[in-house]
N, C-alpha and C positions, 0 to 999 in steps of 0.2 A: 620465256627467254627473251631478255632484249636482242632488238634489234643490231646491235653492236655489239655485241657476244655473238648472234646467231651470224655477221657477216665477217666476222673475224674464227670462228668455227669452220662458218663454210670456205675462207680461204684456204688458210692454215690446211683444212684436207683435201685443197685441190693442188697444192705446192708439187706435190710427188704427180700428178696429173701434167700439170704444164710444165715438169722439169724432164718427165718421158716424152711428152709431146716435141719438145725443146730437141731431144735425144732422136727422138724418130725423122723429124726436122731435116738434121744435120745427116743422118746417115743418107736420106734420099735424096740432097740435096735442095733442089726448088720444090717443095712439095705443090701437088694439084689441088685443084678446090676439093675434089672428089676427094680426094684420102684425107684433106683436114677436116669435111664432114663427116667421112668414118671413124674417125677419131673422136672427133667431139662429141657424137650420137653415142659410141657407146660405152666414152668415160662419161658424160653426163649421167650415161643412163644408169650405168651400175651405181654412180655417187648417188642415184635415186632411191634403187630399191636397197641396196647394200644397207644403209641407218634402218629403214623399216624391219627387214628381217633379224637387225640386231636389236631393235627394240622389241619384236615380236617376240623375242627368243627369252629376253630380258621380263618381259611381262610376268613370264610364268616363276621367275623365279624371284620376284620383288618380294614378294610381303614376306618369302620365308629370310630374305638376307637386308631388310628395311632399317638395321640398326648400322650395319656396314657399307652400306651402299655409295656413302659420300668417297669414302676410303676408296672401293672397287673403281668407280667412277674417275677420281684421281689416277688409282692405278694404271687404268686402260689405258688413259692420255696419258702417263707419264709412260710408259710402253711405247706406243706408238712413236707420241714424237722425239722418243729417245732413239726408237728407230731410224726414222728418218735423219735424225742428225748422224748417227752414227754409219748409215748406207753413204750420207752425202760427203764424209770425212775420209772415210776410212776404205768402202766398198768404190765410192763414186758410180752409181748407177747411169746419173745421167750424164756420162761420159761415154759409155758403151755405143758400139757403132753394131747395127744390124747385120745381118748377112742376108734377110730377106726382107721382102717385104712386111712390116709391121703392121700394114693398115689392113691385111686379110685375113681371115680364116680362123685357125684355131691360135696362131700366136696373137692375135687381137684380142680375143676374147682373151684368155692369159692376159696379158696386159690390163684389159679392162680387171679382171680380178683381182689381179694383185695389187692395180693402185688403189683397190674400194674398200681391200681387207680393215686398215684404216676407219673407214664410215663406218662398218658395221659393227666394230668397236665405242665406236659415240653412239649410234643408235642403240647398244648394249647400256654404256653410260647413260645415258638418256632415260631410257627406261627404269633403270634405277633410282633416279632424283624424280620421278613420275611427271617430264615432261612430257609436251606433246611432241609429237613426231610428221607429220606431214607438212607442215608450212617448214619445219627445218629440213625437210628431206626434198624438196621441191627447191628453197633456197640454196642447196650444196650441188645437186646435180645442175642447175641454172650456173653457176660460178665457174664449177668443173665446165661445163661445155665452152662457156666463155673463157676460160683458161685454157681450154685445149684448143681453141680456134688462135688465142694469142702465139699460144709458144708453135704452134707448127707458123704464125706468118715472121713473128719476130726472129724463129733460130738463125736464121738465114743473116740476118743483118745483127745479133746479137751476143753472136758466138758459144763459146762451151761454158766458160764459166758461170753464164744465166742460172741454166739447171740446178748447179748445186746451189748458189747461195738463193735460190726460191726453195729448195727443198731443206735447207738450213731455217730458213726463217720460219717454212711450215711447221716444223718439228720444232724450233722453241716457242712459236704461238697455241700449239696444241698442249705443250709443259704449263705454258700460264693459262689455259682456260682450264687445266684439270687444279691445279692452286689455288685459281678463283674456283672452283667449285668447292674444294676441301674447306677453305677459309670463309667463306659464306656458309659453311652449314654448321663449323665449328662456333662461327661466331654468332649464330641464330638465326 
């Protein structure tokens, strides 16, 4: 994978990461150092392992679906970041205000999960087109922590609208990396 596909990949899935971080921000007002490193440690972390286990999962079923795979691969990203667009449109997630604290316990972990469902959709795609997986899943969880350390310093001074159009933009750059996948396999 180039390097420009693999840091427009790793954006693209951290967009829904910095536009909750953006959301979590705003609900607590000045966030602590403490709670933007709780944040970042463990949407980094999930955006780590979240592609490996979908490429793990993906391994077992490649050679029997290796004539479809391009198709599948598209699919997943065209999913996803139809998702995303569609949450940032119509749901507005990262518009929502907390009623607790975000940065502990079990609604953290929830949070960590549901921004990484995402990654482990590309680790799934991934393993389809028989990429490798660890320098792109090091790359994504690296991005994601640097995007969660951004949007909890920036919500403060950058208001509500950040969130959606970063989770706008994530979800039509994940629709073009699943097109370029489709069109580079169709085209040889």
């Amino acid at each position: 994978m180039s390097p420009l596909i693999l840091a427009g990949l790793a954006t693209a899935l951290a967009m829904d990461v910095f536009a909750v971080s953006i959301a979590i921000a705003l609900s607590l007002g000045e966030p602590s150092r403490r709670r933007t490193l709780r944040i970042a440690l463990h949407f980094g972390l999930f955006q780590f392992f979240m592609p490996i286990a979908g490429w793990l999962a993906g391994r077992g079923l490649a050679a029997s679906i290796e004539r479809i795979d391009h198709w599948l691969a598209f699919a997943l990203l065209l999913i996803v970041g139809g998702r995303m667009l569609y949450d940032s449109a119509v749901i507005g997630r990262a518009d929502g205000a907390a009623r607790c604290d975000p940065t502990r316990g079990g609604t953290l972990i929830l949070l960590s999960l549901a921004t990484s469902i995402d990654a482990f959709a590309v680790g799934l795609s991934l393993s389809f087109i028989s990429a490798a997986i660890v320098s792109p899943a090091i790359v994504i969880g690296a991005v994601a922590f640097a995007l969660s350390v951004a949007g909890m310093e920036l919500a403060p001074r950058a208001g509500r609208v950040v969130g959606k159009e970063a989770e706008i933009a994530g979800g039509v750059i994940l629709i073009l990396i699943g097109i370029w996948i489709l069109v580079s396999h169709l085209a040889g």
